[in-house]
N, C-alpha and C positions, 0 to 999 in steps of 0.2 A: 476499343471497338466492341459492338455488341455482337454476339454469337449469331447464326443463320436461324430465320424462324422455322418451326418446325415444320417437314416437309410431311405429305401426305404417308408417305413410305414409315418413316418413325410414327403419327400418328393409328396406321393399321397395326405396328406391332406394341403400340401402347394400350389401345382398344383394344388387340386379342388377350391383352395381362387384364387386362381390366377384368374382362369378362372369365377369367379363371376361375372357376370356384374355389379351389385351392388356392388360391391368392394369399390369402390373409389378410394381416392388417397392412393399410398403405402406409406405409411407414420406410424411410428411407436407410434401415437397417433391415429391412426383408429381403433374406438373398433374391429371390425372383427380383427383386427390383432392382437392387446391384448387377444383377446378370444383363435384364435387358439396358442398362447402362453402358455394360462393355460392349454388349450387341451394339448399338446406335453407332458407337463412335469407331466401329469397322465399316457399316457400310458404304458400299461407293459409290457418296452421290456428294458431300461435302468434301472441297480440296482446303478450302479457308477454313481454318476456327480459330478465330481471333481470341479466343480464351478458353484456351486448353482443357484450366482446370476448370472452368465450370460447365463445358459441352457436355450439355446431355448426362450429368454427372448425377445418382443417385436424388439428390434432392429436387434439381428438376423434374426428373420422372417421376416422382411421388407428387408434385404439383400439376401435372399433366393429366395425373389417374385422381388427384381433387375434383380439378377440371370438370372430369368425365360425369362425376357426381353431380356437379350442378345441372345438367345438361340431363340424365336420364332420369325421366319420368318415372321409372319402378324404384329411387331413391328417396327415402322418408325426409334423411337431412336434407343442408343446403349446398355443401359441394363450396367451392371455390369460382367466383364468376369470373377471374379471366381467360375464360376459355375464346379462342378464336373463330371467326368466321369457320376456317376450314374443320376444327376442332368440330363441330357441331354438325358441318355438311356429311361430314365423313361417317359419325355417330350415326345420326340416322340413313344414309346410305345403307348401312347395314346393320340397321336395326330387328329386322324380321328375317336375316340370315348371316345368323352368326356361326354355320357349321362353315360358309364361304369366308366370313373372315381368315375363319383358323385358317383355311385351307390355302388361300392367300400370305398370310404371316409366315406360317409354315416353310411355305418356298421361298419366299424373302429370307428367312431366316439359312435356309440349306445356302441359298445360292452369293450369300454376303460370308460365309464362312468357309467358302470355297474360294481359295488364293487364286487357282488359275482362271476360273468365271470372274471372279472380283473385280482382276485389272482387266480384264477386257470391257469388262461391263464399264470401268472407268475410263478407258479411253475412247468410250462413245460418247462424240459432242451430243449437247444439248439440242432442242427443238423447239417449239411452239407449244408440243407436247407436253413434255419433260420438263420445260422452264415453268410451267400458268400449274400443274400438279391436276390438271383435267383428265390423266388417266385413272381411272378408278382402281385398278391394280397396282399403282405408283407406279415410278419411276423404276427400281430394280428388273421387274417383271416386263415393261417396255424396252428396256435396254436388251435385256438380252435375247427379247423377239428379232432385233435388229442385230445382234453379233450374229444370229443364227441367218439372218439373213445374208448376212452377208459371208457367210462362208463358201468361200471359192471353191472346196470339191464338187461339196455337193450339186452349189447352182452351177457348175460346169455339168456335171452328171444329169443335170434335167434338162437341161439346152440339149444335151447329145440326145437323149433319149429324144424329144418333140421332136429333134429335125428329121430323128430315122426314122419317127411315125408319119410325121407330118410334111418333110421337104421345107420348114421353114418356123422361122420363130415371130409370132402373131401374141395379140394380146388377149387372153383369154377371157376379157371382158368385153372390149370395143373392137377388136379385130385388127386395131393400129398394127403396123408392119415398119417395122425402122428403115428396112433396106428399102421396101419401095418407094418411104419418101425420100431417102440422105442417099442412097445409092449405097457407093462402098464404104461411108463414110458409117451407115449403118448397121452394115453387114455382123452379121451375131452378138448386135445389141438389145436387152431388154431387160427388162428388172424383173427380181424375185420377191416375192410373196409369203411370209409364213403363215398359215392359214389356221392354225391351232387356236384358239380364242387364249388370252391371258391370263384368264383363269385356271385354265388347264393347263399351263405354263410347268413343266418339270424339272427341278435342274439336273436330273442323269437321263432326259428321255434323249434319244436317238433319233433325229430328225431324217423323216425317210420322203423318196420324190414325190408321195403322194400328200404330204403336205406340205408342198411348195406351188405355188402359180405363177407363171408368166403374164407379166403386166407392163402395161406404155407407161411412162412416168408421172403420167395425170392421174390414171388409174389407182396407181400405188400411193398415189399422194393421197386420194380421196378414199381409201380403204382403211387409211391411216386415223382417217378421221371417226372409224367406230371400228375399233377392234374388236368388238366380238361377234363382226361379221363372218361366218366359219365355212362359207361355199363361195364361191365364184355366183353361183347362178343365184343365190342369197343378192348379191352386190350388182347384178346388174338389173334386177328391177328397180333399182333407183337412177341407171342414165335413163335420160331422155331423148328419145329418138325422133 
């Protein structure tokens, strides 16, 4: 069986070696290239590798960063043409900011080499998101918007806090109210929200109640669908009333 094609997540930390000055030659004997080899085959986003030895193994990523050569226009040579749709989406994506690449790779890179982040990040099922590679920050950086969301202290600690300010837990977009329509069936239901754009994604930041929101499950779904929405009142000029 063939290997998993390359995910948007390996692609960002292919393109930030790319773009190293310090690089060197692309040659499958240049430590940089061996290192991000070993990087690839930590991250947690592949459970299958139907062939071990050649996942992501030194001489694919020297064919990757070929790839990239056919594909950048500030390139004299020819580069290698089987570079992939996604290959090329991703390149120009951030092509006119490449301090955000790094900055992106970066945290990928922290947050794949951190064992306790790692498995958590692994045991977040897949999505709509996560499966099509539509988040521009990948997959890594997705996931672990969503560990953080889901962390029980703290969204217990922001439920307590609204209801002592407020008498009740309302959706900070639509106004939806769980209890008032399910009754008790509702009663101290509502989802959380990390409001941080994924860009700015950290893996040692400290997630405090000012960036969490309380939202109805429509809500949260559709927030979902452009994370680098980073206010509440950002997101509700797009319902329609």
């Amino acid at each position: 069986m063939r290997n998993p094609k390359w995910h948007r997540d390996e692609i960002i930390l292919a393109l930030d070696l790319y773009h190293d000055k310090n690089l060197g030659s692309i040659d499958s004997r240049n430590p940089k290239i061996i290192e991000l080899s070993k990087l690839l085959n930590k991250l947690p986003i592949f459970d299958n590798k139907p062939d071990q030895q050649t996942f992501r193994n030194p001489n694919g990523v020297t064919l990757k960063l070929s790839n990239f050569k056919a594909i950048d226009p500030n390139y004299g040579g020819k580069g290698m043409n089987s570079f992939s749709k996604l290959d090329k989406e991703v390149f120009e994506e951030f092509s006119s900011d490449i301090k955000l690449l790094n900055k992106i790779a970066n945290e990928i890179k922290k947050i794949s080499t951190n064992s306790v982040l790692s498995k958590e990040i692994a045991n977040i099922e897949n999505d709509d998101l996560s499966e099509t590679d539509s988040v521009k920050e990948g997959q890594v950086l997705y996931k672990l918007h969503k560990v953080r969301e889901r962390d029980r202290k703290i969204i217990d600690a922001k439920k307590k806090r609204v209801i002592k300010e407020k008498g009740e837990l309302r959706c900070e977009a639509c106004n939806f109210n769980f209890e008032t329509t399910y009754g008790e069936l509702g009663k101290g239901y509502i989802e959380c929200h990390h409001l941080i754009p994924l860009a700015n994604f950290q893996e040692n930041k400290v997630t405090k109640l000012e960036d969490l929101a309380l939202l109805c499950s429509n809500c949260h779904s559709m927030i979902h669908r452009d994370l680098n929405i980073s206010s509440i009142i950002e997101f509700k000029k797009s319902i329609k009333t």
